[in-house]
Structures are given as structure tokens and as C-alpha cells.
NUVOZA-489474 format. One line per 4 residues: their letters; for each residue x, y, z of C-alpha. Coordinates in Angstrom, 1 decimal. Layout:
NUVOZA-489474
a> X,Y,Z ~ ...
***
This chain:
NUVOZA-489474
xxxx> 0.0,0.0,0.0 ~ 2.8,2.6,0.9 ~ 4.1,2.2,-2.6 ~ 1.0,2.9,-4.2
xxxx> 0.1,-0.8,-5.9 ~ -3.4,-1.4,-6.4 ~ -5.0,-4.4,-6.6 ~ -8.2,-6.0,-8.2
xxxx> -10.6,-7.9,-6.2 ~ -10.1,-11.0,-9.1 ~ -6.6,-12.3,-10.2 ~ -5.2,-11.1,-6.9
xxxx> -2.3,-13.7,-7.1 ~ -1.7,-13.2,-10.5 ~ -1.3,-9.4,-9.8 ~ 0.8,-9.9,-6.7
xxxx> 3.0,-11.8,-8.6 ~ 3.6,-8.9,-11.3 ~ 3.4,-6.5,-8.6 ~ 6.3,-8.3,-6.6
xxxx> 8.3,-9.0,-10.2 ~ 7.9,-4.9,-11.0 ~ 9.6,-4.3,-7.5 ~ 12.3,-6.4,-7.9
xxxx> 13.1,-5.3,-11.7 ~ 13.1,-1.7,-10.1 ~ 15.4,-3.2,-7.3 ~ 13.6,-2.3,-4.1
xxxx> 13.1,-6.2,-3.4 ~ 16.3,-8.6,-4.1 ~ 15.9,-10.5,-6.9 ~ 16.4,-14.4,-4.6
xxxx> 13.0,-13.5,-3.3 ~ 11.6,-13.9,-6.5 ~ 13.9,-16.8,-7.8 ~ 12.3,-18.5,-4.4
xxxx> 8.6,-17.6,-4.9 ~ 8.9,-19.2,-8.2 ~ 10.7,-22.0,-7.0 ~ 8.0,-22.6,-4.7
xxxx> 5.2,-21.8,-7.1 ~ 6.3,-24.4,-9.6 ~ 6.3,-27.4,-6.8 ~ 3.0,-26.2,-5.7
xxxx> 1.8,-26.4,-9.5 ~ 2.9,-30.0,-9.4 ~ 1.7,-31.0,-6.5 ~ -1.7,-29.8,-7.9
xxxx> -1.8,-31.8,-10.4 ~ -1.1,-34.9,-8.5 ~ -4.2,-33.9,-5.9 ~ -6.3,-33.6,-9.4
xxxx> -4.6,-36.8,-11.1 ~ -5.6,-38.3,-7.2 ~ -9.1,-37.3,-7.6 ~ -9.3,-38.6,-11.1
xxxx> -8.0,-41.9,-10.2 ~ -10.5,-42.2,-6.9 ~ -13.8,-41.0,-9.0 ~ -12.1,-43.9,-11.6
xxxx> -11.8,-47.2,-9.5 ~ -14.1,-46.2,-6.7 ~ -16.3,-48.9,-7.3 ~ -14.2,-51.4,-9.6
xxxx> -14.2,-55.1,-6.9 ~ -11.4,-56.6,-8.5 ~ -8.3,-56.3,-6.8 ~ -6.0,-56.3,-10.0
xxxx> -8.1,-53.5,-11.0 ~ -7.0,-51.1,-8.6 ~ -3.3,-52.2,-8.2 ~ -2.0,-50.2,-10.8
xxxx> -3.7,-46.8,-10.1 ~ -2.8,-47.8,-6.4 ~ 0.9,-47.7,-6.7 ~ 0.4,-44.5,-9.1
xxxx> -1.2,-43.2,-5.5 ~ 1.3,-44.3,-3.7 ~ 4.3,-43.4,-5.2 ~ 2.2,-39.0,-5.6
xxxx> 2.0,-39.7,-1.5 ~ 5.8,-40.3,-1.6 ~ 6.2,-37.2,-3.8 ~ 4.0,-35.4,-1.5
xxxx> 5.5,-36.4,1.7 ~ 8.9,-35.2,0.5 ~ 7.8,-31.4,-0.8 ~ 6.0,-31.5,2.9
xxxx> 9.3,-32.4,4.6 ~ 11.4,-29.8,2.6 ~ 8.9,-27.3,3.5 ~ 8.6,-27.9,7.1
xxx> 12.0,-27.8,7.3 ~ 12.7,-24.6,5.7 ~ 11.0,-23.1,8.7
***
């Protein structure tokens, strides 16, 4: 607010993000912040599209009774939770 930015109500994060970007180019904000918001923003883009892959997969083989059915989408599941569970560790210990 101090330096004036203005936001709109929809597409905040999208503005932020150009917002942040303009401050760094005009170097009030060092440039690693950025490099580590983007870092950050690209792990969170993949994790999304494990948690919509997930979904897919549950909505999928929800109902399917045959064991072999659901053993291929099962270690797909498992092996997004072990991809999950890292990114979560990393985080947590950034902190």
C-alpha cells in the first residue's frame, strides 16, 4: 500500500505476482525472493496436479471389486503420496 500498488478484487495472485516481479526489476526487493517464490510456485503447481490426477483416479476405480483392478492406479497413488510427503518435509524444514 505505501508504494501505491493497487490491486483488483479478481486475479489477486496473478497481480501480486507482477506486482512483486515490477519491485524487484526496479530493485527495491532482491531478486532471490523472486527466484524462491517461483521455486516454490512451480512445486506447488505440481503437486496440484497430483491432488487432481488423485481425484481422477478415486472418481475412476471407486467402485471397480477386482483387486488387480485397482493395483496399478494404487501404486500411481502411492508413489504421488511419496512425492508429497517429501515437498511437505522440505517445507517444514525450511521453517
Amino acid at each position: 500500500m505505501k508504494k501505491g500498488l493497487k490491486l483488483p478484487e479478481q486475479g489477486q495472485h496473478q497481480a501480486v505476482y507482477f506486482a512483486f516481479r515490477s519491485l524487484v526489476r526496479q530493485g527495491k526487493i532482491a531478486a532471490e525472493l523472486l527466484e524462491l517464490y517461483e521455486d516454490v510456485k512451480v512445486k506447488a503447481e505440481k503437486l496440484l496436479e497430483i491432488l487432481e490426477k488423485e481425484e481422477e483416479n478415486r472418481t475412476k476405480f471407486t467402485y471397480k471389486t477386482f483387486a488387480q483392478a485397482n493395483k496399478e492406479p494404487a501404486n500411481d497413488s502411492l508413489n504421488n503420496a511419496e512425492i508429497f510427503l517429501t515437498e511437505m518435509k522440505g517445507l517444514i524444514g525450511k521453517n
